[in-house]
N, C-alpha and C positions, 0 to 999 in steps of 0.2 A: 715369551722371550725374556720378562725384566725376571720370573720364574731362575732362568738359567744365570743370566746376568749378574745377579746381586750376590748368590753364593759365591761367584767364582772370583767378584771384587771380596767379599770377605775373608776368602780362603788365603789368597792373591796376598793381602794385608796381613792376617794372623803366622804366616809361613816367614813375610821379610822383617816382621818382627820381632821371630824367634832367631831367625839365623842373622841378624842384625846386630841383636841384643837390645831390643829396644822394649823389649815386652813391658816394663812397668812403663814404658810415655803410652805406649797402647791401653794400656791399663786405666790410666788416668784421663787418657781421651775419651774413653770410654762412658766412665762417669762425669765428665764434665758435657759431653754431649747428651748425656739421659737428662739432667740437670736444665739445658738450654729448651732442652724437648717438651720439658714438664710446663717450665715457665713458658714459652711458647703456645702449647697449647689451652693454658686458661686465659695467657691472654686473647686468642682467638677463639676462644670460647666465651669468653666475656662479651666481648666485640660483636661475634655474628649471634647472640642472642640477644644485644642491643637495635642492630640493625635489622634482625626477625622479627621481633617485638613492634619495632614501630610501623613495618610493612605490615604487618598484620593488627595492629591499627587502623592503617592507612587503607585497609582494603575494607573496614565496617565504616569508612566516611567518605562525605564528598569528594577526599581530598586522588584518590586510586578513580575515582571516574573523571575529576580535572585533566587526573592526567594520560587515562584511557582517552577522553575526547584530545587531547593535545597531541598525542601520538598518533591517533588514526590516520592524517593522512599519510603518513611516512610508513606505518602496517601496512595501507593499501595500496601502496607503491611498492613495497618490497614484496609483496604477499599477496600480487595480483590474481592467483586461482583460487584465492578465499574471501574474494567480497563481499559473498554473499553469507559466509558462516560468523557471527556472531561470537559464537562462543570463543572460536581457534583464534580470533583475531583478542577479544580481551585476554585471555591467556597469553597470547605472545606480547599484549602492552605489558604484562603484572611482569612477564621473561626481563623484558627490556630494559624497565623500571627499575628492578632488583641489579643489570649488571649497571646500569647507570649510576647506584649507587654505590656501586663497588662492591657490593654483595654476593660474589662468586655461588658461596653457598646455600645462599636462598635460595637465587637465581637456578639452580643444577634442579629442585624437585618441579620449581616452574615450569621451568625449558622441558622437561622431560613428560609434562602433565600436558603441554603444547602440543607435541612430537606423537603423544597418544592419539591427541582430538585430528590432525593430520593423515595418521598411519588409518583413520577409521574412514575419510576421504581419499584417502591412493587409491587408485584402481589398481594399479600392481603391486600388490604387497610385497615383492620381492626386489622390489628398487624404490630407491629414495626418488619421492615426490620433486617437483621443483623450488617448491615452499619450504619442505623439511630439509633442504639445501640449504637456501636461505636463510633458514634456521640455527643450524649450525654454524654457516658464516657471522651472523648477527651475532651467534654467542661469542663464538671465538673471537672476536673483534671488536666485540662492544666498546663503546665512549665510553668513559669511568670521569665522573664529574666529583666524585669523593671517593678513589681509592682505600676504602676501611680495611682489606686485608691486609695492604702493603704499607699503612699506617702504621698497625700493629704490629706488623714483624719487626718494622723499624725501630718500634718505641720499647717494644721487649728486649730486642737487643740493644738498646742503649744509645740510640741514636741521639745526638742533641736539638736537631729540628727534622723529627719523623714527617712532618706534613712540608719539606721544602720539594717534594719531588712529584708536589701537584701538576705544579704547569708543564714538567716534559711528562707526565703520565696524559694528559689531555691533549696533546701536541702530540705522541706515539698512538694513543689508542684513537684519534682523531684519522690517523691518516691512515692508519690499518682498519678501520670502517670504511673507509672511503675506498682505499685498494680493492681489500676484499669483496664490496659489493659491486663495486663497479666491473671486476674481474667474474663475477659469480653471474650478473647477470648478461654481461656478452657470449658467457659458455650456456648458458640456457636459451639467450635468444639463435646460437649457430645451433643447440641440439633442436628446437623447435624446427628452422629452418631445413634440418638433412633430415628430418621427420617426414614434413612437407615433401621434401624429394625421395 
């Protein structure tokens, strides 16, 4: 779909530019937006190989099992048909871990490395587990206790206090955890229950 979408906003653009006459502000938007692109991306290249670097620290010390044991019971409340698998459950701490730090792009080969050890436990491979629901609601929603992407976007573009938008970011992803799971797992326990029936 975004396939079809994005030529026809480009087209869209280059057409009321010409018949406008605006083709050099197009021109120079052009390169001021390749420009913002460039600086953007080493700053988030910067960024999330600071905060891969220390997760991957954090995962040859005690410090990735403090917080695998701190998170267990909250894995085994959300992620009640995998109590008994070991491995699914520290994979989805390291998932958690990573978006709690605000770490989007750790977090994406985690979650994904999670969602294998899962898809190897479905008995229908052809429909998402109850867990690997969960899974995706937990990403999509996660608490972010140090937003590091949205720091950096800030501070690349020129913000003057990139980190003031801590406390509604933990105030919004606070209460989209909480919707989200709370919504995810009443529609699991009504599909368990018309199972049953």
């Amino acid at each position: 779909m975004l396939n079809l979408v994005w030529p026809i906003f480009i087209i869209i653009s280059f057409s009321y530019a010409i018949f406008s006459g605006n083709l050099q502000n197009l021109n120079s938007s052009i390169f001021d937006s390749i420009e913002s692109a460039v600086n953007l991306s080493i700053t988030m290249l910067g960024t999330m190989c600071l905060w891969s670097g220390i997760i991957n620290v954090a995962t040859n010390t005690n410090i990735m099992k403090i917080m695998n044991k701190m998170l267990k019971p909250i894995v085994k409340f959300l992620f009640s048909e995998i109590r008994e698998n070991q491995k699914a459950q520290n994979e989805i701490s390291m998932n958690m871990v990573a978006n709690i730090l605000g770490l989007g792009n750790a977090a994406t080969p985690l979650g994904l490395k999670a969602m294998e050890t899962l898809q190897e436990e479905n008995k229908n491979k052809q429909e998402l587990s109850n867990s690997m629901i969960m899974l995706i609601v937990v990403n999509t929603a996660s608490i972010q206790i140090i937003p590091t992407t949205i720091i950096a976007i800030r501070s690349s573009l020129g913000a003057e206090n990139p980190t003031s938008i801590i406390v509604p970011v933990w105030i919004a992803t606070i209460c989209a955890a909480i919707v989200g799971i709370t919504v995810t797992k009443l529609l699991i326990k009504y599909a368990n229950k018309r199972e049953k029936v």
